[in-house]
NUKE-722884 format. One line per field, with one value per residue (C-alpha): x, y, z; residue number from 1. Coordinates in nm, 4 decimals. Example, Ala and Ser with C-alpha at 12.3 -4.5 7.8 and 13.67 -1.06 7.14 Angstrom:
<atoms>
east = 1.2300 | 1.3670
north = -0.4500 | -0.1060
up = 0.7800 | 0.7140
num = 1 | 2
</atoms>
This chain:
<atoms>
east = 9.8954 | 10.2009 | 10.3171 | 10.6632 | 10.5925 | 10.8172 | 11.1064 | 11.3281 | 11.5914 | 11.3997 | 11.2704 | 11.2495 | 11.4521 | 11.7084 | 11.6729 | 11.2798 | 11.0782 | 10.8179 | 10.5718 | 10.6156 | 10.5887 | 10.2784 | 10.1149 | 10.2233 | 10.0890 | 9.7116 | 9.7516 | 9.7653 | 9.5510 | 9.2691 | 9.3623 | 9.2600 | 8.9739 | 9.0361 | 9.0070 | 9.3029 | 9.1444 | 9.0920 | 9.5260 | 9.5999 | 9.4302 | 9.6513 | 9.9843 | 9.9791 | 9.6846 | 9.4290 | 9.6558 | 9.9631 | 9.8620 | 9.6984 | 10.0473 | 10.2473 | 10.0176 | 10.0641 | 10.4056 | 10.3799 | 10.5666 | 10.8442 | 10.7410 | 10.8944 | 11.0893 | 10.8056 | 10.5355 | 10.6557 | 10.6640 | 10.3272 | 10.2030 | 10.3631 | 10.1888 | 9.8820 | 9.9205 | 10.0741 | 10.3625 | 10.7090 | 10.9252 | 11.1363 | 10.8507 | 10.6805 | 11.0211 | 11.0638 | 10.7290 | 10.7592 | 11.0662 | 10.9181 | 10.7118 | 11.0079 | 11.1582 | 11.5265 | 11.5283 | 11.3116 | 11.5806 | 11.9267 | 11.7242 | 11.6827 | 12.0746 | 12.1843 | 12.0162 | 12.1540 | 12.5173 | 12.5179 | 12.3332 | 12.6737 | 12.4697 | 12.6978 | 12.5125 | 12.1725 | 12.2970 | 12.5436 | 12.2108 | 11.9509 | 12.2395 | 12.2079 | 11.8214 | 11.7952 | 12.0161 | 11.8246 | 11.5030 | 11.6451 | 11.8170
north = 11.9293 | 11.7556 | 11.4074 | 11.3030 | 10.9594 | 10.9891 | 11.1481 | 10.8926 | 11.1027 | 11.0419 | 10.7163 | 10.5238 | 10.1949 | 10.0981 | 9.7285 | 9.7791 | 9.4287 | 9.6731 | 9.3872 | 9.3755 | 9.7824 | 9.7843 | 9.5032 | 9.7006 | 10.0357 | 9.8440 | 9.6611 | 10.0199 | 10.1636 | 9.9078 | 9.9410 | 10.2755 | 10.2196 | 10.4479 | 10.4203 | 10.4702 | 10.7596 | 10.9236 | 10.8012 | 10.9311 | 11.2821 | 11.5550 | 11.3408 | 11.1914 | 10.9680 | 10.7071 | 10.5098 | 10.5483 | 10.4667 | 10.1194 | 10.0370 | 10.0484 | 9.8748 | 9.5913 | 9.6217 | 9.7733 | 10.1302 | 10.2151 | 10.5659 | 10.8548 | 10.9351 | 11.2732 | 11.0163 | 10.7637 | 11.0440 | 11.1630 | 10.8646 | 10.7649 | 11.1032 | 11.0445 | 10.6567 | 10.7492 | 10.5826 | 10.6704 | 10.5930 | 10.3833 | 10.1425 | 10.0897 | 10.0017 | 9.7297 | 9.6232 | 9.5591 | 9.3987 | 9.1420 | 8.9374 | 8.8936 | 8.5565 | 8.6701 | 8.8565 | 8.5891 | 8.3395 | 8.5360 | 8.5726 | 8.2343 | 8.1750 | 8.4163 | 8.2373 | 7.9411 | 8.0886 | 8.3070 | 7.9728 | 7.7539 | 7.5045 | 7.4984 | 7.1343 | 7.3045 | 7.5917 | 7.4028 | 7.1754 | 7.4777 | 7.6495 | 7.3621 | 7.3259 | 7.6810 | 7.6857 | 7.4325 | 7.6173 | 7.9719 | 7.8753
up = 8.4064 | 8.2979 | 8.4099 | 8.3898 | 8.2349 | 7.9862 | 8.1615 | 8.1458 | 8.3139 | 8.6703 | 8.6257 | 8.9471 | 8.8360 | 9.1585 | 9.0626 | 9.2172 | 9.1080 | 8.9487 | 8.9580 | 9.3303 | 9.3622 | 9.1555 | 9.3783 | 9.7044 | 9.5950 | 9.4287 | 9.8067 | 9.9823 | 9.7453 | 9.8070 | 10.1590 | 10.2077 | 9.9386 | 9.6910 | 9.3211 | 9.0705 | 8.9643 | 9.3319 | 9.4259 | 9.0865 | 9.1008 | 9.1032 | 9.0286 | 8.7045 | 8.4838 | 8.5848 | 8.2423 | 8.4194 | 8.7626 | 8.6086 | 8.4200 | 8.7354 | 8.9474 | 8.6645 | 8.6500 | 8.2849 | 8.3647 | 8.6071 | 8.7765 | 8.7767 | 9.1625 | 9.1760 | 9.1231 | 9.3183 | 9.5835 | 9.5660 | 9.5223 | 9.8613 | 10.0061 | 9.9117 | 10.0822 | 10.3687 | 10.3318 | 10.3358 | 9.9918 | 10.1768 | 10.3601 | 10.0062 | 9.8759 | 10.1661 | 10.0999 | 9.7532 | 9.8346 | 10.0574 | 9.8553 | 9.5806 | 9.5519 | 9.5302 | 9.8969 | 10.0317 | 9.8601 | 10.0066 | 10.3507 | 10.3623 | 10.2425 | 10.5184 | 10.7754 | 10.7034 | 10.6493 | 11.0005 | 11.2095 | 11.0624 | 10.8426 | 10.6003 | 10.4888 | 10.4509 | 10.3010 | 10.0266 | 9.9817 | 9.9305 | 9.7159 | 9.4587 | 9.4493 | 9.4420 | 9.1125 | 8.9102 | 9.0160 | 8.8851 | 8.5784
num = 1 | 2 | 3 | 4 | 5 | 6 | 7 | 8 | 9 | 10 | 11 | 12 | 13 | 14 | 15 | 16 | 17 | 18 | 19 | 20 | 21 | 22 | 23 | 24 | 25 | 26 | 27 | 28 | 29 | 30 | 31 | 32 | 33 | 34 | 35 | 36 | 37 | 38 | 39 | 40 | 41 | 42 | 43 | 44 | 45 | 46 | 47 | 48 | 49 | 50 | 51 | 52 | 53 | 54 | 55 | 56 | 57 | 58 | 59 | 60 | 61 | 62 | 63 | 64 | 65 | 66 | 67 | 68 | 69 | 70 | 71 | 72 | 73 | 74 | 75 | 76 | 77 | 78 | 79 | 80 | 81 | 82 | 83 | 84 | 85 | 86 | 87 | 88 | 89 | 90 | 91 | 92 | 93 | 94 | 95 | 96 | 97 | 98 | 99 | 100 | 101 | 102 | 103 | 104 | 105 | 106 | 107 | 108 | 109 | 110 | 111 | 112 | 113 | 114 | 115 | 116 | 117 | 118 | 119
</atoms>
């Protein structure tokens, strides 16, 4: 069988926090208790499975796929979900909040603690 690892052509890099995608899919994984090696069987290597769920290797978009299959999950949902636990969206949800609720005060104050914490 051959994994496409290594074809950089597909990788499955959108600006993902692979860190966070590699927690969500361990999270689903362990979820549905299955090994690496039972969610990796048939779609690429127990190696490769372990390296994104460490944030080591960005998938390729098949993998990603099947791997999605095999959870249950659409592409889209473990996207979100990966999403959800990174500080940036959790930092411009907060900002947004602020911005549509007119607190301009709280919002110019969490702008500037914000910035020393990032930088």
């Amino acid at each position: 069988m051959r994994y496409l690892s290594n074809d950089y052509s597909h990788k499955f890099d959108h600006g993902v926090n692979t860190m966070e995608l590699g927690k969500t899919i361990k999270q689903l994984r362990t979820n549905l208790e299955l090994t690496q090696k039972q969610l990796a069987d048939g779609i690429c290597s127990q190696s490769l499975l372990s390296r994104v769920e460490q944030g080591l290797e960005i998938p390729s978009v098949l993998i990603i796929h099947n791997i999605c299959q095999k959870l249950g999950v659409t592409v889209d949902s473990l996207l979100f979900s990966s999403e959800l636990d990174s500080p940036f969206i959790q930092l411009k949800k907060e900002l947004q909040e602020l911005f549509f609720s007119h607190d301009f005060e709280t919002l110019y104050a969490s702008l500037h603690k914000k910035n020393t914490r990032l930088v």
